[in-house]
C-alpha positions in Angstrom: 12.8 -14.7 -13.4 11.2 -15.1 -10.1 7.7 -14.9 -8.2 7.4 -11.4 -6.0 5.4 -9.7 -3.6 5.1 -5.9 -4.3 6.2 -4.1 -0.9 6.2 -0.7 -1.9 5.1 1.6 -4.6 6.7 5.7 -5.0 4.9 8.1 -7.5 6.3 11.0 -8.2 8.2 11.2 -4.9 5.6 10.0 -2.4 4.6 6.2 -1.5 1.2 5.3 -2.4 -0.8 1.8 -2.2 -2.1 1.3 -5.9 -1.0 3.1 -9.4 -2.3 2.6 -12.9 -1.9 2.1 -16.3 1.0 5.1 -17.9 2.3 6.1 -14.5 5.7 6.3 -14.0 6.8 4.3 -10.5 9.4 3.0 -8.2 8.6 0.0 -7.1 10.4 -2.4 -4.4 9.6 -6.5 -4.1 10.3 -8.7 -1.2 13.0 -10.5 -3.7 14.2 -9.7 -7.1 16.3 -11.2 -10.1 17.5 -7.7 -11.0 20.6 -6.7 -10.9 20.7 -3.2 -9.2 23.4 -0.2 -10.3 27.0 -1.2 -8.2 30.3 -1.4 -8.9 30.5 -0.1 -12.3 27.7 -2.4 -13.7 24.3 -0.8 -14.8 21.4 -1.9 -13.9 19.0 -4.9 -15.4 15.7 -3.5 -17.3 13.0 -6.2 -17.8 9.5 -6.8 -17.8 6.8 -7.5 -14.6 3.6 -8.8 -14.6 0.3 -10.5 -13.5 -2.8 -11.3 -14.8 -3.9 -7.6 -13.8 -1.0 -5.7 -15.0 2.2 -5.3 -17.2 5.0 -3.3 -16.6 8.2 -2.0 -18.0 11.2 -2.3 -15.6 13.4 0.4 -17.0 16.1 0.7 -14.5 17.5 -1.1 -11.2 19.1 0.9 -8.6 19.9 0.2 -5.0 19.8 3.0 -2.2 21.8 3.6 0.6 19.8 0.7 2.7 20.3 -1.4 0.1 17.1 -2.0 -1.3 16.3 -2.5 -5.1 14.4 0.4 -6.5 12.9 -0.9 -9.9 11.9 2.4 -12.1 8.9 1.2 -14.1 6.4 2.4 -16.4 2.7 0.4 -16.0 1.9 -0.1 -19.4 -1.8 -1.4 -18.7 -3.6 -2.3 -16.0 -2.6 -1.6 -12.2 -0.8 -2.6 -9.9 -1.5 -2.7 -5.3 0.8 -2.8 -2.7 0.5 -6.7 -1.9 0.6 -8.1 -5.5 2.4 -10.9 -6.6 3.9 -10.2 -10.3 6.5 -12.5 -12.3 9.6 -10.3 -12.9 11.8 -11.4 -15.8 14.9 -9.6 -16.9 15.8 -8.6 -20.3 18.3 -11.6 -20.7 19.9 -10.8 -24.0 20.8 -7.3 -22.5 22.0 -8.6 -19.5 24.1 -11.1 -21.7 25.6 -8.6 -23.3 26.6 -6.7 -20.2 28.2 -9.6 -18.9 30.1 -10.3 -21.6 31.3 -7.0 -21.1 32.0 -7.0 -17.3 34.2 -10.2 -18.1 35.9 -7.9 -20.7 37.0 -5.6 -18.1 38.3 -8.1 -16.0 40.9 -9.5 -18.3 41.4 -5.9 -19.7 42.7 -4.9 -16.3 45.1 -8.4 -16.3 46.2 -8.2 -19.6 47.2 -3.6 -19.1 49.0 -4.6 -15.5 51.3 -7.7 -17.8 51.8 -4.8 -20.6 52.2 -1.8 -18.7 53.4 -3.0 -15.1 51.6 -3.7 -11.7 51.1 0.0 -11.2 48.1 -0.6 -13.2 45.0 -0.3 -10.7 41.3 0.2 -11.5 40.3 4.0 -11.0 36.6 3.4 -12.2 34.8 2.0 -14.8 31.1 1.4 -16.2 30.1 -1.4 -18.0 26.6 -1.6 -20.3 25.5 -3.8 -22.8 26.6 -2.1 -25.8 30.7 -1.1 -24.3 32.8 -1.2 -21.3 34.6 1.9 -20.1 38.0 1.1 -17.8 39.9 4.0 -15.8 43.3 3.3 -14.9 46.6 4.6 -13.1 49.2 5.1 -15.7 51.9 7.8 -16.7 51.4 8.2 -20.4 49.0 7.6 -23.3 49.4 3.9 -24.5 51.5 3.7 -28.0 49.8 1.8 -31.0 51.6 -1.2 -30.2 50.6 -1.5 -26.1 47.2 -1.3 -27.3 47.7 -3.8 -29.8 48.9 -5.8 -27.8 46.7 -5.6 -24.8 43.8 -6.4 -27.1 45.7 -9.4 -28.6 46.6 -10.9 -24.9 42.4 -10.5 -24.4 41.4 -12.1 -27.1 43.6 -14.9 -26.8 42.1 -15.5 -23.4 39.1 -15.4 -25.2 40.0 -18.1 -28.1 41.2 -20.2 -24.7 37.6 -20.7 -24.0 38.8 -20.2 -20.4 35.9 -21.3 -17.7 35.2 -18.4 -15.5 34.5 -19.1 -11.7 32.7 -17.3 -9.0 33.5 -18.1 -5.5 33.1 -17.0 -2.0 36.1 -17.7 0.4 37.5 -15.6 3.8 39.6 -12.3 2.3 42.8 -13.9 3.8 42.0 -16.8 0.7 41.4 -14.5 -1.6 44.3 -12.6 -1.0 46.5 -15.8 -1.2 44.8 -16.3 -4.0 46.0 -13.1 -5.7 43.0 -11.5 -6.2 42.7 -7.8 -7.3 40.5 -5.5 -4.6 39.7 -1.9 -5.4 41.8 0.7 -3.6 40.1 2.7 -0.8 37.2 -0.3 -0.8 35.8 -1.9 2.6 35.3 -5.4 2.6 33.5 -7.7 4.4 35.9 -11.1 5.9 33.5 -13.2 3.2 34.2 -12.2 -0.1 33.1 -13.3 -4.0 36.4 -13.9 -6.3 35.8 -14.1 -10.1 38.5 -16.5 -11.6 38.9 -16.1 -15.6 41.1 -19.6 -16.3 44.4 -18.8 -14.6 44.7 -14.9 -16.0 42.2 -13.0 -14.0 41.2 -13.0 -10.4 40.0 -10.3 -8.9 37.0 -9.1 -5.8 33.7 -8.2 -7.7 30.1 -8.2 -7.1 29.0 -8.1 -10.6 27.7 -10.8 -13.1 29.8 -12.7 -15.8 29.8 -15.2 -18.7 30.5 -18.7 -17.7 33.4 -19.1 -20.2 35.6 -16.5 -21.6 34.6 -17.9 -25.5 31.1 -16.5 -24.7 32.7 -12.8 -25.1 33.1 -13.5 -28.9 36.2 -11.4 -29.4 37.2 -8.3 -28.1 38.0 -4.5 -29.6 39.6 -1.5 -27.9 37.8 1.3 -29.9 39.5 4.5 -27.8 42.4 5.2 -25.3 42.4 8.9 -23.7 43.5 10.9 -20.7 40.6 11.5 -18.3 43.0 13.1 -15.4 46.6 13.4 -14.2 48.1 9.7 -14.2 44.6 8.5 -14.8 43.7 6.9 -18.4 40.4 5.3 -19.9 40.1 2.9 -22.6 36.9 2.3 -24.0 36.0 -1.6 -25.3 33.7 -3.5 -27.0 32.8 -7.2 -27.2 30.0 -9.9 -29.2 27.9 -8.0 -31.3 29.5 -4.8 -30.4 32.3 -6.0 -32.4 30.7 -6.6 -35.4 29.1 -3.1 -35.1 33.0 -2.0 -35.6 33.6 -3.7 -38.4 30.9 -3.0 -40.4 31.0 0.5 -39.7 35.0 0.6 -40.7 33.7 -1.4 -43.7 31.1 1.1 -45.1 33.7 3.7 -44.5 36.5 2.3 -46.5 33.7 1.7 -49.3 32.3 5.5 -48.9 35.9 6.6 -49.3 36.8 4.5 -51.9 33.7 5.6 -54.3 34.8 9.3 -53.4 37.8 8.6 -54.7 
């Protein structure tokens, strides 16, 4: 959460000074605790607010300048360019999409001991109700890779393994080990995210504190998306759950057809 000035207001493509209650708006603060669209993460949604106004924040994204654009909906009141408003993020969405984000992270770890170092990130997204991971690999993974990927996760996971976030020169983090993104620029300070002694990689995105946080973890679907380029999709917490309740009601289903 955090106390903001309003700097800028767009409607409907054009800036304007003051907008009211069920327009739809892009607003921009002097500071923000959003997190903004990068790197694979989405964006935060929340709420913002004064004693004049409420708002729906339904979407952070950052533009080429690097400001935070915060698509919002006033639901009453109004709002001027000048206000201050309180700006709180949804924080059990933004849980889940670090739980997540930390998912993908020893995902990636636990495919390059499994499959081989040839294993680099080609993309991924990560929400709060899945993660998506791209990778470079030959072939589709057989039953027992992905088995076992998801076993070496979740074992990191029942570790309850403390997860770090530092910033140190590039040449530390590469001593380190750390994984970087092919075809990325870098700045010479970077942020390292250390999962216990399994994971460290270059990332700008938010994570739990401890891998336990993550619950357990599920791959739910492995496919090709391009030549030498797989994707497995994941879930974690709550997401989990959702899996095996579904797989539960199906077996029962099936088992009354029968």
């Amino acid at each position: 959460t955090a106390q903001a000035k309003l700097l800028a207001i767009v409607h409907e493509g054009e800036r304007v000074g003051a907008a009211d209650m069920g327009k739809q708006v892009v607003l921009v603060f002097d500071k923000t605790p959003f997190y903004a669209e990068s790197g694979g993460q989405t964006g935060d949604s929340g709420k913002a607010g004064n004693a004049q106004a409420s708002l729906t924040i339904r979407d952070t994204k950052k533009d080429h300048s690097g400001y935070f654009l915060h698509s919002a909906v006033i639901d009453d009141g109004a709002v001027s360019v000048g206000d201050t408003l309180t700006l709180q993020i949804d924080t059990s969405r933004r849980a889940a999409i670090r739980r997540n984000h930390t998912a993908a992270h020893l995902l990636q770890a636990a495919l390059r001991k499994v499959l081989g170092t040839h294993v680099e990130q080609a993309g991924q997204l990560v929400t709060d109700d899945k993660l998506r991971f791209d990778f470079t690999h030959f072939s589709a993974m057989t039953a027992n890779e992905l088995l076992e990927v998801e076993d070496m996760v979740n074992a990191e996971i029942l570790k309850a393994a403390d997860v770090t976030v530092e910033e140190m020169p590039i040449e530390k983090a590469k001593e380190r080990g750390a994984m970087a993104l092919f075809g990325e620029k870098y700045g010479d300070i970077v942020r390292v995210v250390q999962a216990g002694g399994f994971s460290t990689e270059l990332c700008g995105g938010t994570h739990v504190e401890n891998t336990a946080q993550l619950g357990l973890f599920k791959i739910v679907a492995e496919s090709s998306v391009a030549a030498g380029v797989r994707r497995i999709q994941g879930v974690t917490g709550a997401g989990v759950l959702e899996c095996l309740y579904r797989d539960e009601a199906l077996l029962h289903s099936a088992a009354q057809a029968m």
